[in-house]
N, C-alpha and C positions, 0 to 999 in steps of 0.2 A: 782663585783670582777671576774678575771680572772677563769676561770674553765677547760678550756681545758689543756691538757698535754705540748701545746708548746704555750700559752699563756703567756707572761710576759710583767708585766705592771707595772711603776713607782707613785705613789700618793704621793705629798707632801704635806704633814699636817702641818709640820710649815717651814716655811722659812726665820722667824725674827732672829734677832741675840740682845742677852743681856735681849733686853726689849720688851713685847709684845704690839703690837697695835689694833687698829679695824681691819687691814688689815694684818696682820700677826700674827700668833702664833709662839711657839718659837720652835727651832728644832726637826722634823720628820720625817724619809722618811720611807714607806711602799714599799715594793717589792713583787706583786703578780707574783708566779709563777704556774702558775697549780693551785693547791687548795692550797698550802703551799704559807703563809705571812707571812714574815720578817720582824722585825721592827731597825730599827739604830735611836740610840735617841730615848730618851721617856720623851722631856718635859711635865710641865706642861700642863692640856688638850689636851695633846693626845688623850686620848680618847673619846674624844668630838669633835675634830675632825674626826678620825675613825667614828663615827656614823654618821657625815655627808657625809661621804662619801662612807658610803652603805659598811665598813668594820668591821667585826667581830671581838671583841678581842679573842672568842673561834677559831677564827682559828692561830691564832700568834703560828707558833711555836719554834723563837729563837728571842731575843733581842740582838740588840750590839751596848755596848755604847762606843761614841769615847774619852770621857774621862768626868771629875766628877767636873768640873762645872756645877751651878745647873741647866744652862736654857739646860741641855742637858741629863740629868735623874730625873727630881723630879715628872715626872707625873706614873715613875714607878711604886711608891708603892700605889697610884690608882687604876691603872690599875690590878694590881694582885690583890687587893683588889674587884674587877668588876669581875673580870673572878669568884673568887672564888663563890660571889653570885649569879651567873649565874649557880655556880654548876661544875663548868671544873674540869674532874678528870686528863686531859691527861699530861704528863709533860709539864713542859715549863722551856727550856734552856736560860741563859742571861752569856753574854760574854763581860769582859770588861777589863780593862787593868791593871795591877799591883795595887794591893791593894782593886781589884774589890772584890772579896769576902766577907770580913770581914764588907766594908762598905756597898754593898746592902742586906749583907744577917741583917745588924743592922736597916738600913731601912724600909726594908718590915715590919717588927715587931713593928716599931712608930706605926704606926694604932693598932687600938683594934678589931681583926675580926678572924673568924676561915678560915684557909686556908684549900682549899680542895684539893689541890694538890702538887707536889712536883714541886719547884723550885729548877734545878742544875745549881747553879753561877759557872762558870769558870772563872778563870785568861786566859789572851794570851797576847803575846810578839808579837812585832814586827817585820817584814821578816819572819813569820810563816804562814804556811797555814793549815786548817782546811777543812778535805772532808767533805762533807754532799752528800746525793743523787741526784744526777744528776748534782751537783756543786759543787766547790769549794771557800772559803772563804778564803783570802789571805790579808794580813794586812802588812805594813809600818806604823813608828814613823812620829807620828804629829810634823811641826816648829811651837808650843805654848806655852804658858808662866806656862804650864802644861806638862806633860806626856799623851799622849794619843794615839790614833789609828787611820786612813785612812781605810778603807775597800774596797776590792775589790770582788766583786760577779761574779765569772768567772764559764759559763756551759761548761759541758763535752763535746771533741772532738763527733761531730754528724756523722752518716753517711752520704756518698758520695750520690751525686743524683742515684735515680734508672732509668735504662733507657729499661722501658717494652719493646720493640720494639726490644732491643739485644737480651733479653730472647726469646723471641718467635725464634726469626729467629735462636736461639741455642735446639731447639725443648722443651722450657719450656711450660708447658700449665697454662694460667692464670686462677688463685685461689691461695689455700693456699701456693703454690709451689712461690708466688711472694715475699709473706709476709717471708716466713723462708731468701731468698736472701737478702730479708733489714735486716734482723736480724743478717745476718753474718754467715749462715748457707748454707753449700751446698746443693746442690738438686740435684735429677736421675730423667731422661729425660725415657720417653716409649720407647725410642729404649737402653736403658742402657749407656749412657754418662753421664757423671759427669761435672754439672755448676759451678762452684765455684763464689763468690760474686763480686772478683774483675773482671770478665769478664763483668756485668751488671751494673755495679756500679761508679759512679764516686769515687775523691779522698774525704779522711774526710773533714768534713767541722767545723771552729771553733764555738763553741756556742759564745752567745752575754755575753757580759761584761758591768757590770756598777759599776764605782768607787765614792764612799761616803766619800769627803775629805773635812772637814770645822772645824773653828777655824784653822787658819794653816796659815804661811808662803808662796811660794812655796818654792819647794825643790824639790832635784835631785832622791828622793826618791819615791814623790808623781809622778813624772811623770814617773819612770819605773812602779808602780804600775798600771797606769794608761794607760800604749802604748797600742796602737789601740783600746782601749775601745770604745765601740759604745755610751757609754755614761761618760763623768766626771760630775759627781756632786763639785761644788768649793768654797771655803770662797771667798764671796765678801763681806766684810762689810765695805768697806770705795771706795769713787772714787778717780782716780789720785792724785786730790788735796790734800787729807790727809792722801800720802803715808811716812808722816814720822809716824804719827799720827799709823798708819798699822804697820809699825816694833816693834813700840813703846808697841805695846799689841799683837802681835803673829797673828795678820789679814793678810789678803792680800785685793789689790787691785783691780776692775776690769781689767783693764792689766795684771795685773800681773796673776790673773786669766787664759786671755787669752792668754799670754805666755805658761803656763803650758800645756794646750790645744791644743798649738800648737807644741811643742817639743815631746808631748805624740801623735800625731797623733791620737785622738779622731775624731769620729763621731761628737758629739755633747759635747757642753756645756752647763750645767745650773749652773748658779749663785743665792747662798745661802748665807741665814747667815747678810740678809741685816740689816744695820743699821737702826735705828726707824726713821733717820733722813731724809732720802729718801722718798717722796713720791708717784715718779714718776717713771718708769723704763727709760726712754730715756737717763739718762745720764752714766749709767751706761752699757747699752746695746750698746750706741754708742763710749763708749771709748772702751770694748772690741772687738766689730767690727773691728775695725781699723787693730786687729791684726789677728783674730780669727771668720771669717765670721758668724759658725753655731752658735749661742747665743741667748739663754734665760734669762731673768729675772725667776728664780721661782717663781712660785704663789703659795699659801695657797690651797690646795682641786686642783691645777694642777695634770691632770693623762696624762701621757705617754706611749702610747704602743709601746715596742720595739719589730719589726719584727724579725724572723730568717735570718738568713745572708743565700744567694742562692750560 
């Protein structure tokens, strides 16, 4: 798992869509950032997943579900059930859409087991954003035959490059006097001048973006959630050929997929949410190609690290 401060890394633990197979489990995606895991979705064996893939449920510190079909929350009350015997006192926040409350806080409680810590269920609406530290959580309405949520994981404006070599030649002396400039602080020079950060400094720089949008449509929604996203996550559960078959149940197509991707001006595409009926990625990787070069099939235990943008 990620450990460093500017370490952020993608794992997906299911990528099936409806029904699970040898080769897919059913909706997961984990987002290490630093030492803080996020999980969106929490099918069944999730966390069985997570253990193969060397992650902790004691570090998870928020859940968000895109909406209350079962293959897309029932490994929840598992999971809190895990952490509890493991002993976690720390909270744990779960975030899902209109009517989230009443039914996961009914859920966790099926089980027969002593909780050892505090679950705070939140409601969120759609076009609403959520701060958390060092990032922001930003959501749009899912096109499915449900109510649900898209998620967008958007980091704090960074600071601008530092450029040592202007410091010195402004009579900074390297050491601590470098680290206050990155920080946004000004410094006094031994001959008594004042550096101020933007003389050293380039301009901000945007942190990285990754959008969590499946079961869905597209829509003109998903891809403003989604512009310049260095990553979209997308429902692929049907190929071209069974694009009526995709309206028909609130899916999208690989094209259609790659459309999105490409009016959002994303980095990258991964396609989720595959149907059982696929066994292959080629057909689906090469009809999104067509539109949308960067494409992935998601895989099951696939991890991604996304750089900082320079």
């Amino acid at each position: 798992m990620c450990s460093g401060a500017n370490e952020l890394k993608l794992v997906f633990l299911g990528t099936g869509g409806s029904i699970p197979t040898t080769e897919r489990n059913l909706p997961a995606l984990a987002i290490a950032r630093g030492r803080e895991l996020l999980l969106f979705d929490c099918a069944e064996s999730t966390q069985r997943q997570m253990a193969k893939a060397g992650l902790s449920p004691m570090k998870v510190s928020a859940i968000f579900i895109t909406h209350f079909h079962g293959d897309h929350f029932l490994g929840l009350a598992g999971l809190v059930q895990t952490m509890s015997l493991l002993n976690r006192s720390e909270r744990l926040e779960v975030y899902g859409p209109e009517g989230a409350r009443d039914l996961i806080e009914n859920f966790l409680h099926v089980p027969i087991y002593t909780l050892t810590f505090d679950v705070e269920i939140k409601e969120i609406k759609a076009n609403s954003e959520l701060k958390r530290e060092g990032y922001t959580i930003k959501t749009c309405a899912l096109n499915h035959s449900v109510p649900g949520l898209a998620y967008a994981m958007i980091e704090d404006m960074r600071p601008g490059k530092f450029y040592p070599e202007k410091a010195i030649s402004l009579g900074v002396k390297p050491g601590p006097n470098f680290s206050k400039l990155q920080r946004g602080e000004s410094v006094k020079t031994l001959n008594g001048s004042i550096v101020t950060p933007d003389l050293v400094m380039g301009k901000p720089r945007p942190g990285r973006k990754i959008v969590y949008a499946t079961d869905t449509r597209p829509s003109e929604g998903i891809v403003e959630l989604a512009r310049d996203a260095d990553v979209l996550i997308h429902d692929c559960t049907f190929s071209d050929d069974l694009a009526d078959r995709a309206r028909e149940n609130g899916h999208s197509t690989a094209s259609e997929a790659a459309e999105v991707a490409k009016k959002a001006n994303v980095g990258q595409l991964f396609l989720t949410h595959i149907s059982p009926r696929y066994s292959s990625d080629e057909e689906l990787t090469s009809q999104a190609k067509k539109i949308f070069p960067n494409v992935v099939v998601a895989r099951d235990l696939m991890e991604i690290e996304i750089k900082l943008k320079e």
